[in-house]
N, C-alpha and C positions, 0 to 999 in steps of 0.2 A: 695678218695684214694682206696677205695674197690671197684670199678667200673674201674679204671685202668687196661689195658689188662696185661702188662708187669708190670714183678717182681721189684719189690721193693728193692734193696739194703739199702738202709740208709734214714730216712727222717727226715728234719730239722723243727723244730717248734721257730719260732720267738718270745717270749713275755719279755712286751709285743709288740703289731706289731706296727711299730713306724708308716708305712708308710697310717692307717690307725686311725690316731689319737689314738695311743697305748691303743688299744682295746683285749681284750680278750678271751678267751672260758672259759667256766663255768670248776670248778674242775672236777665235773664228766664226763664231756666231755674229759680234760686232762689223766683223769684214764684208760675211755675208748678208748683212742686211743694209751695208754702205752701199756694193757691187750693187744690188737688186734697185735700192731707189736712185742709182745713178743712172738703172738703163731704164727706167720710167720715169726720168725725168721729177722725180721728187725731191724734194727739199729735206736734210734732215740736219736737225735741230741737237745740241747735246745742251742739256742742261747739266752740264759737269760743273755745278758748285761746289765741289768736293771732289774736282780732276786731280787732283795734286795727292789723294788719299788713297785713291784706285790703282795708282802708278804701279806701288812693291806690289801686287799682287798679280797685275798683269805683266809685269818685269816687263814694261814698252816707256818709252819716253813721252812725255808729253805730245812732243811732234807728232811722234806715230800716233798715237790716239790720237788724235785731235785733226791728224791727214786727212782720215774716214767719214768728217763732216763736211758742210758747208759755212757752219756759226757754232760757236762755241759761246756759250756764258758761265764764265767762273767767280764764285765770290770770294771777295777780299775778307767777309767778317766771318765765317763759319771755322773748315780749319785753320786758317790763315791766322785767325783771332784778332782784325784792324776793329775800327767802330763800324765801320758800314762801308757798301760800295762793289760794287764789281768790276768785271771786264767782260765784256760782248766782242769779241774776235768771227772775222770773214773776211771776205775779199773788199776792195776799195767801194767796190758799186754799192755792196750790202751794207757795207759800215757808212757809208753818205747819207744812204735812205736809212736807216736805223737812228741815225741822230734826229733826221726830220721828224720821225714818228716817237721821238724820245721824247722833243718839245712838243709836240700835239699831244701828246697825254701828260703834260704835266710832269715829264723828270727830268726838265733839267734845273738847278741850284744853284743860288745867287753865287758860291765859291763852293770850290773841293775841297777847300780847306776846314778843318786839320784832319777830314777821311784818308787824304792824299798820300797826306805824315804816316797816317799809321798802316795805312794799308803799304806801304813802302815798308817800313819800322818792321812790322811784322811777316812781311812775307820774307825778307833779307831773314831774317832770323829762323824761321817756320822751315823754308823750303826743303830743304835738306834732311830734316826729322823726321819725315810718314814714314820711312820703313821701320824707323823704330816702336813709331806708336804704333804700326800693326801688327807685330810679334808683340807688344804689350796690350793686345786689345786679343790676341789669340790667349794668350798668357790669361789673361783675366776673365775669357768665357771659360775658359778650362776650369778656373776657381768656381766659376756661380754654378759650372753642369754639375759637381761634384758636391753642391745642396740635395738636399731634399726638396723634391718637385720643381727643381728651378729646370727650366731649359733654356737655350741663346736662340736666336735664330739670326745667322746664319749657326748651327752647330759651332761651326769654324769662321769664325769672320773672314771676309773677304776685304776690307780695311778697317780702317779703324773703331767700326761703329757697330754695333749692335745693340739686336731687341732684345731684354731680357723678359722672361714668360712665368708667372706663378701661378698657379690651381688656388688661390685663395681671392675672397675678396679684397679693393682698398682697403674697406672699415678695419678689417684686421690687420693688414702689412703694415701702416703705418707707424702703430706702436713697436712692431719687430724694428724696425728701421731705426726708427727712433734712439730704440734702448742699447740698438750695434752702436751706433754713433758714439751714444755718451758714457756705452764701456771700454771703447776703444780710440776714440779721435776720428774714425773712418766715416764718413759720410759718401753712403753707396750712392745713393741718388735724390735728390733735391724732391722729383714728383715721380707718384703713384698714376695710372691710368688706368680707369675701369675697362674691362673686357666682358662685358654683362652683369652678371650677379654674380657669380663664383671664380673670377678668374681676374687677372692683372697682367699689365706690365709696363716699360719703361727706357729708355732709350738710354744707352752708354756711347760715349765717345770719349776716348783714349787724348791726352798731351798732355804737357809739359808737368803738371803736378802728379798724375801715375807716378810718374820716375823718383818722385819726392817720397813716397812712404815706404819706408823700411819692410823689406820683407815679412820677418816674423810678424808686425804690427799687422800687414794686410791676411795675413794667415792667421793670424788671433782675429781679426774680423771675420772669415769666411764660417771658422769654426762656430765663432758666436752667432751668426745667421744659420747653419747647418743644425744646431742643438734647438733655436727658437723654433725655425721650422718643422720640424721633429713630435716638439711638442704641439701643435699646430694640428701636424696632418695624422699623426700617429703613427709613423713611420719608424 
């Protein structure tokens, strides 16, 4: 960003970045890139729809994250799990003009209702829980690294979300998936995503039903995924 010729208006920071197996930047990195666009006069933007997920690993409170910006947007239906809806947090000036430009493009919605209910419903219930889903989101990269050809990215999650990574194509994972499921009840993940011709992968995120299958049941899945893949890769 400091090597860029032209001025900087406003700059968006993603966390965490989903499209990279929701990975992160260290706090002091965060600090230092508040400090730098507060003394140029920059705008910075967090897309923190998933602020609430990032908390246990940066051990900061909301507040403190959230200090480091100017506008915050967090969504009500990701982890939160409401139907739909967010919140766009700044100071009074921003939030005025942010409404104006909300009806200029078309969002605002005859009622909030029943978004309101659940996004209520669910955050009341939700909030409190991320640290545990992301010791069960480290818990269960741990499992998939100890396949055959699987790897996470983040290695180690940084909350609750990660990419998982396989050296095969779709055409073939889906049946492995498939046949985990209906020897064990465990359904790893709903979709496959091509990564050219030889490669795959697929997005996890950790709540509330992790915590529902029994141990040995999800260790009889991983086994059963480590033995298909085996035969697979020849490993």
């Amino acid at each position: 960003m400091q090597n860029i010729g032209d001025e900087i208006a406003c700059l968006l920071l993603e966390l965490p970045q989903r499209e990279i197996g929701g990975e992160l930047p260290d706090f002091d990195e965060l600090v230092a890139i508040s400090r730098y666009c507060r003394e140029k006069g920059i705008r910075l933007q967090m897309d923190g729809a998933r602020l609430f997920e990032v908390l246990p690993y940066y051990q900061k409170s909301a507040a403190e994250v959230c200090a480091l910006f100017d506008s915050v947007y967090v969504s009500f239906y990701k982890g939160i799990g409401g139907l739909a809806g967010a919140v766009l947090a700044g100071d009074e000036g921003f939030a005025k003009e942010a409404a104006v430009w909300k009806r200029r493009h078309g969002g605002d919605l005859i009622s909030l209702y029943p978004y309101i209910l659940s996004a209520d419903y669910y955050f009341e219930r939700r909030k409190d829980r991320f640290p545990a889903y992301y010791e069960q989101a480290k818990e269960l990269a741990g499992y998939y690294n100890g396949c055959r050809g699987v790897t996470t990215r983040p290695l180690v999650p940084v909350s609750n979300m990660f990419h998982v990574h396989l050296p095969l194509p779709k055409e073939q994972l889906e049946p492995v998936f498939l046949a985990v499921c209906e020897e064990t009840g465990v359904g790893l993940t709903q979709t496959i995503r091509a990564i050219g011709e030889t490669s795959s992968c697929y997005e996890v995120s950790v709540g509330d039903n992790y915590g529902k299958i029994p141990s040995e049941v999800l260790q009889q899945a991983f086994r059963a995924l480590d033995a298909k893949l085996q035969e697979l890769l020849g490993r």
